[in-house]
Structure formats: structure tokens, C-alpha cells
C-alpha positions in Angstrom: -35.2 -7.0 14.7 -35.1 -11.0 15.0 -32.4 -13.1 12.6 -33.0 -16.9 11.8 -29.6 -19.0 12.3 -29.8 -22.3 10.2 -27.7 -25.5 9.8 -25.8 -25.6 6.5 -25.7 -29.2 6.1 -30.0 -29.4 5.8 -30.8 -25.6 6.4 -32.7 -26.5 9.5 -33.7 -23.7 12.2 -31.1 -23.4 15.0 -31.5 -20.5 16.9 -33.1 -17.0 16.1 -32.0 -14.3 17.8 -34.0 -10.7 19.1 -31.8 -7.6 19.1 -33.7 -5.0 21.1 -32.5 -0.6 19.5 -33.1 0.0 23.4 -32.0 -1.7 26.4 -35.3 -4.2 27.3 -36.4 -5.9 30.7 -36.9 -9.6 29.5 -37.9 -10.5 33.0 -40.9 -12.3 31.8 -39.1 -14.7 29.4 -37.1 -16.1 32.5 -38.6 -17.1 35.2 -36.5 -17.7 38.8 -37.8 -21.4 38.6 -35.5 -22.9 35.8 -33.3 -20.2 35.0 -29.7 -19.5 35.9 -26.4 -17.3 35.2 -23.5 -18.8 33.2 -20.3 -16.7 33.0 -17.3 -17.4 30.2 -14.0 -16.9 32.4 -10.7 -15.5 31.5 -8.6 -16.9 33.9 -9.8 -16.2 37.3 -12.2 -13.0 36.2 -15.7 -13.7 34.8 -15.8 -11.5 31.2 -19.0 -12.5 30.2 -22.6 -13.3 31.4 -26.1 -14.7 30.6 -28.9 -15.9 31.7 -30.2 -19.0 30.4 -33.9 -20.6 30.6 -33.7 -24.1 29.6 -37.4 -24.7 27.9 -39.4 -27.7 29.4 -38.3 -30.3 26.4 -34.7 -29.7 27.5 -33.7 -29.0 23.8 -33.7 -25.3 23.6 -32.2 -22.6 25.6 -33.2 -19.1 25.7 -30.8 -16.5 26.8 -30.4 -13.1 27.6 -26.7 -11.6 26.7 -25.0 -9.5 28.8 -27.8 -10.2 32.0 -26.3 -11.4 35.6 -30.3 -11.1 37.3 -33.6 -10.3 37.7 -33.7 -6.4 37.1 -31.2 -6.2 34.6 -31.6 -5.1 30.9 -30.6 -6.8 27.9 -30.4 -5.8 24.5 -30.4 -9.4 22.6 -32.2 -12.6 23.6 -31.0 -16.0 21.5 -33.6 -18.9 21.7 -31.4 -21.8 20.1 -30.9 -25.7 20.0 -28.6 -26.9 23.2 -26.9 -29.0 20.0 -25.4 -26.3 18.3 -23.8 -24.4 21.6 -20.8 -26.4 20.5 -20.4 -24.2 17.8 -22.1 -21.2 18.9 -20.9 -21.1 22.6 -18.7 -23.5 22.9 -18.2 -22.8 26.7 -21.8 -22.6 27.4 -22.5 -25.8 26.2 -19.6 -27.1 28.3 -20.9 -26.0 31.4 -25.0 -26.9 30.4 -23.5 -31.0 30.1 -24.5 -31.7 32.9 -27.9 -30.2 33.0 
């Protein structure tokens, strides 16, 4: 099942989103060259992972919830425009500034 996130202000495409039913090796869609794992801390303990692809035009990020490596199954993968992490992930984005 994919959704379609869009802007309110012009209804423009921001992200869509792949929920797998079953746990799915998305291996494929990440390749080692280019992709990393980002974690959102609480305090000193990470709480959350994903692994994030940043496509070649540097304006999209694909990412795999709940995955820390190669190996591991996902059940949702977000392809979405790095300008709306700020209100999507707002500590994602944080941490992809520099990037």
C-alpha cells in the first residue's frame, strides 16, 4: 500500500510512503555507497533508526524506518523532499544539514 503526502499551501507531492503487510528486505533500494543510519536520541539512548539514501539530485531522501543495516527488514520505506524533514522529521533534517 503506498500513500501520496502533499503540501497544503500548492498541493505539491512531498513524499509518498510504501507500507509493506510483511516485514520486506529493501536491500536493493539502498545501496552501501551513499547510504547511512540516522538515529533520533532520548537523552543518551538511541530510540529510533533509519536508513537514509540521499538520491543523486540531493533533493530527496529515501528511507527505511525501523532499519540500523544491510540484512535488516523494514516494513515502510518514505521517498520524500529533504525540504519538508522540518516538518516531517524535524531531527532528521537536523542531522542531514550538513550533508
Amino acid at each position: 500500500m503506498a500513500n501520496l503526502g502533499t503540501r497544503q499551501s500548492d498541493r505539491k507531492l512531498v513524499s509518498l510512503t510504501r507500507n509493506y503487510h510483511e516485514p520486506t528486505l529493501v536491500d536493493a533500494l539502498f545501496p552501501a555507497s551513499g547510504t547511512k543510519t540516522y538515529y533520533w536520541q532520548n537523552g543518551s539512548q538511541p530510540r529510533w533508526r533509519v536508513r537514509v539514501h540521499l538520491l543523486k539530485d540531493g533533493e530527496r531522501a529515501l528511507i527505511a524506518r525501523g532499519v540500523e543495516k544491510a540484512g535488516q527488514k523494514t516494513d515502510q520505506v518514505l521517498l520524500i523532499r529533504r525540504s519538508a524533514l522540518v516538518s516531517y522529521l524535524p531531527w532528521l533534517a537536523e542531522q542531514l544539514a550538513d550533508r
